[in-house]
C-alpha atoms as one frame of an Amber mdcrd trajectory, in Angstrom:
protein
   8.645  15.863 -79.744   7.921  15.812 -83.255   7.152  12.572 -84.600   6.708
  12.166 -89.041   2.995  12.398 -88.519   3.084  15.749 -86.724   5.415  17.200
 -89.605   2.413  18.796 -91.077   1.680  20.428 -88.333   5.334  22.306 -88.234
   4.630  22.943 -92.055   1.179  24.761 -90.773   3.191  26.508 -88.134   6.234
  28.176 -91.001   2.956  28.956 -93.405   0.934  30.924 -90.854   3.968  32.687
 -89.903   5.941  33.305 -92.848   4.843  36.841 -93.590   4.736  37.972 -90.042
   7.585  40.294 -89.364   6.733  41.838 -86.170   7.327  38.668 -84.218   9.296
  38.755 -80.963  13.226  36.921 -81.199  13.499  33.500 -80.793  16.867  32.747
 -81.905  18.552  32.984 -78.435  15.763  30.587 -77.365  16.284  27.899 -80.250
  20.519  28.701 -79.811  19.988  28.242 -75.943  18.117  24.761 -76.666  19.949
  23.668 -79.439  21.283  19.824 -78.987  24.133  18.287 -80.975  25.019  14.615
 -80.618  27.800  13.812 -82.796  26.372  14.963 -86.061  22.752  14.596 -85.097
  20.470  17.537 -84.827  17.644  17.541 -82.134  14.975  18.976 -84.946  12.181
  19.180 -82.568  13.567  22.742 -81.223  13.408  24.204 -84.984   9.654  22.701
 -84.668   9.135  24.388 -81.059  10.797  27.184 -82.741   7.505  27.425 -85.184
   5.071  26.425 -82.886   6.063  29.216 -80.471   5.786  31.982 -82.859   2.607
  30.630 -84.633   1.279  29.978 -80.638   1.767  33.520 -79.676  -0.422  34.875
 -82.974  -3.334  32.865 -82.049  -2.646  29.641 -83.712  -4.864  27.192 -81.648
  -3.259  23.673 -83.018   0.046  25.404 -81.837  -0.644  26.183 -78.692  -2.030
  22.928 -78.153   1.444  21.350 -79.125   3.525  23.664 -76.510   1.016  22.115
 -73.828   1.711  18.765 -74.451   5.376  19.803 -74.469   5.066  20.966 -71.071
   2.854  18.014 -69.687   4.606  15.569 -70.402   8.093  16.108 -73.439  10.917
  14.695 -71.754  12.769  17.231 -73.659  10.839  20.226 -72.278  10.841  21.032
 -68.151   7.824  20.017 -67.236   5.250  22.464 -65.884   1.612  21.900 -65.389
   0.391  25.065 -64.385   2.399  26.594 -67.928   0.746  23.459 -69.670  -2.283
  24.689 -68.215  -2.263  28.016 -69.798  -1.471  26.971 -72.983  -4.295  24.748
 -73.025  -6.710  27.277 -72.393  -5.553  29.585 -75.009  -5.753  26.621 -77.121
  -9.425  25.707 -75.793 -10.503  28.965 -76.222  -9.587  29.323 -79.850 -11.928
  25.904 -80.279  -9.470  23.199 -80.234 -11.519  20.296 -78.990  -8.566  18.531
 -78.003  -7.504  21.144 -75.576 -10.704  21.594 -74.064 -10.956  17.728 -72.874
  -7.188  18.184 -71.481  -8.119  21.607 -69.645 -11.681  19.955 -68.376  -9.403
  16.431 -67.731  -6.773  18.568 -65.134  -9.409  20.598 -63.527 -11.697  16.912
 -62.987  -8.343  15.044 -62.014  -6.744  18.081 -59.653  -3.410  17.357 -61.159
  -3.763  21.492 -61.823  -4.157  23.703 -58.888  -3.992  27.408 -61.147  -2.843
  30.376 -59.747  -4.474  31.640 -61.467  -8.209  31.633 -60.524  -9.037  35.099
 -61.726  -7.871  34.891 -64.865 -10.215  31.528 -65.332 -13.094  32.900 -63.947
 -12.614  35.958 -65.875 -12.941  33.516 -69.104 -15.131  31.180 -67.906 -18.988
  30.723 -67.047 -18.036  28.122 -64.489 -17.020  28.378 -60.942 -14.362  26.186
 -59.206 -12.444  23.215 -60.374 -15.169  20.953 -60.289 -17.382  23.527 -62.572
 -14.371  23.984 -64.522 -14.096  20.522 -65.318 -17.650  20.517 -66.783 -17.127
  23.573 -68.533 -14.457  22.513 -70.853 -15.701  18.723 -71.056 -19.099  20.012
 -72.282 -17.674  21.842 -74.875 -15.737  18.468 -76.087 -18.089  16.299 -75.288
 -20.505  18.419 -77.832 -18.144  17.669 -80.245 -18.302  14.034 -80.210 -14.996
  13.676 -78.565 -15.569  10.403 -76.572 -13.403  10.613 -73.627 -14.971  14.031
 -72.654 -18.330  12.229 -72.868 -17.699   9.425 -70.660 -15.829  11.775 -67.987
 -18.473  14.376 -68.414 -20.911  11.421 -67.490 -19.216  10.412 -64.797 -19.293
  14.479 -63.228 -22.733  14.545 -63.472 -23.645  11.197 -61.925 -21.228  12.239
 -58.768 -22.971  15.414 -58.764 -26.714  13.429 -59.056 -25.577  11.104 -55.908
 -24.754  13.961 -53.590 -28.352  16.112 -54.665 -30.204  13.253 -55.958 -31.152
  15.216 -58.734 -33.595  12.601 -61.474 -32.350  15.076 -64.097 -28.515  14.561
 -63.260 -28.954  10.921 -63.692 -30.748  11.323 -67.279 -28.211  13.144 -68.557
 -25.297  11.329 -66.916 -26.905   8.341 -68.588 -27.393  10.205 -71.961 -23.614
  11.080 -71.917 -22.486   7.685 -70.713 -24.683   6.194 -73.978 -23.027   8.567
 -76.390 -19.678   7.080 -75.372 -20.668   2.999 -75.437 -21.919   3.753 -79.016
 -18.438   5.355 -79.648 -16.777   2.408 -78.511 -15.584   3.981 -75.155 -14.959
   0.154 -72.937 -15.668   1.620 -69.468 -19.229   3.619 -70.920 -20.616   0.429
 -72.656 -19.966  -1.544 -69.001 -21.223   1.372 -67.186 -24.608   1.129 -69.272
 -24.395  -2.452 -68.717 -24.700  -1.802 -65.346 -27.613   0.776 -65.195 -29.662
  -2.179 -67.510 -28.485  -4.968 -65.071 -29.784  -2.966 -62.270 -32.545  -0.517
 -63.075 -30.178   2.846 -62.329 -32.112   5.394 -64.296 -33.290   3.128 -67.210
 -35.478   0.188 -66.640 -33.927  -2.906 -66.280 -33.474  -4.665 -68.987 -30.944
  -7.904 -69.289 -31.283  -8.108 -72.886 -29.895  -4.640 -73.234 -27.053  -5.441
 -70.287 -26.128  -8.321 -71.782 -25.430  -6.771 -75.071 -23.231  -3.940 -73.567
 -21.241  -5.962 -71.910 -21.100  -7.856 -74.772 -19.193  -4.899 -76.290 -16.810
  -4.415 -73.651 -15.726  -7.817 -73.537 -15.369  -8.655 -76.684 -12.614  -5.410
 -76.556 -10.819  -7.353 -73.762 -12.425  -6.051 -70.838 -11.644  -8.775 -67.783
 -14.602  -6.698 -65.625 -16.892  -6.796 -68.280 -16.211 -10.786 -69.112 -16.590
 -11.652 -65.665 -20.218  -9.288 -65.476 -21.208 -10.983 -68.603 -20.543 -14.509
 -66.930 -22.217 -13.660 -63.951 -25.338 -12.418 -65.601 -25.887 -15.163 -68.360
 -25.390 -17.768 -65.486 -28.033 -15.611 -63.350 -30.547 -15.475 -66.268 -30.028
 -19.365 -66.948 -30.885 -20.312 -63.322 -33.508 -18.111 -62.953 -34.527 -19.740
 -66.237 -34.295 -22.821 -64.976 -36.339 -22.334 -62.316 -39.267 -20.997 -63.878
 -38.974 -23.714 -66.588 -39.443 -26.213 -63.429 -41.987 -24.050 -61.659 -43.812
 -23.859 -65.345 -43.701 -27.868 -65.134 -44.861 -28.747 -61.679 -48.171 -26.695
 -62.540 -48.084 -23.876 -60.117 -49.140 -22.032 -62.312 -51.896 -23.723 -63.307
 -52.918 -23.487 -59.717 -52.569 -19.717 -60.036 -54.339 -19.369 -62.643 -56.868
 -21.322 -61.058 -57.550 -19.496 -57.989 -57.110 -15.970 -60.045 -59.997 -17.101
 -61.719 -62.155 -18.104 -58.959 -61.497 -14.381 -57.584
């Protein structure tokens, strides 16, 4: 659970809480989960131990760590709708982190809450789907790149069912952020819109450099794009090159003139 770069973390965790005296127990909890093997000591329940009692004072980098722990610890029982909870606590103390995870569940439906009341109570959105773009806004604002890209692709489902021009702009604008990020499936998705004229105008120049970026990151669907296009744009080439020297165009001009 606790891995040598997350040790500062647990240090945070004793130092927020070390003056705190009206905590609740927890030493029948970290007795009751307490794990000796031979004369090794599990020390990720003294860390739970600290993240639990800095979790339930507000501690938003806490509570963010007990989520995970239910999602997906194999040392914790896992529970999505508890991992749920914790990430919104988390999410709503600003932890950008959280946010994507909580806006991630709600756009994925791995959570169905039973808790509906208590999110709308909290919440400007409506429903899972608004739920999902709630919390992935607030990430995505934040530069976190995986909230942009999923973010994007919310808003483009949600352009295709009203055909809303504005939806498209800003799924595009979101799907941009990512690609400059880095983010493999954004820079192939703005590949795309170039190739084909979805929202932007086309422009193979521009597609051919996105893809680029994807590809060179290992992307098999974005080398096999890139392939496809360059060999497109050198026949069509091609053709106008031999078009160019059989004088059509000439001709063209010719009778253009005439008019």
């Amino acid at each position: 659970m606790v891995q040598s770069n997350e040790m500062d973390e647990e240090a945070d965790s004793q130092s927020y809480y070390k003056h705190d005296h009206e905590a609740a127990p927890f030493s029948e909890w970290y007795e009751y989960n307490s794990d000796y093997s031979g004369d090794r000591y599990r020390s990720s329940d003294f860390a739970m131990l600290w993240y639990r009692k800095a979790a339930n004072r507000g501690y938003a980098r806490s509570q963010y760590r007990i989520a995970l722990c239910y999602q997906e610890d194999p040392y914790e029982e896992k529970d999505i709708e508890v991992a749920a909870l914790w990430y919104l606590w988390a999410a709503l103390g600003g932890h950008i982190e959280a946010q994507f995870q909580l806006g991630y569940m709600f756009y994925k439906e791995d959570f169905v809450s039973e808790f509906s009341t208590f999110w709308d109570d909290r919440c400007e959105g409506k429903g899972s789907s608004n739920q999902a773009e709630f919390w992935l806004l607030k990430a995505a604002e934040q530069g976190h790149v995986k909230a942009q890209f999923y973010l994007a692709e919310i808003i483009s489902y949600e352009a295709d069912e009203d055909n809303g021009e504005d939806e498209e702009q800003e799924a595009m604008f979101w799907y941009m952020k990512a690609a400059q990020q880095g983010h493999v499936k954004a820079q192939i998705q703005v590949a795309y819109n170039y190739q084909y004229g979805w929202v932007v105008e086309k422009d193979s120049i521009q597609s051919v450099f996105w893809y680029r970026k994807a590809a060179h990151q290992g992307s098999a669907d974005a080398q096999y794009s890139l392939t496809s296009l360059l060999n497109h744009l050198h026949r069509k080439y091609e053709a106008l090159k031999k078009l160019e020297q059989s004088g059509l165009f000439k001709d063209c001009d010719a009778v253009c003139l005439e008019k």
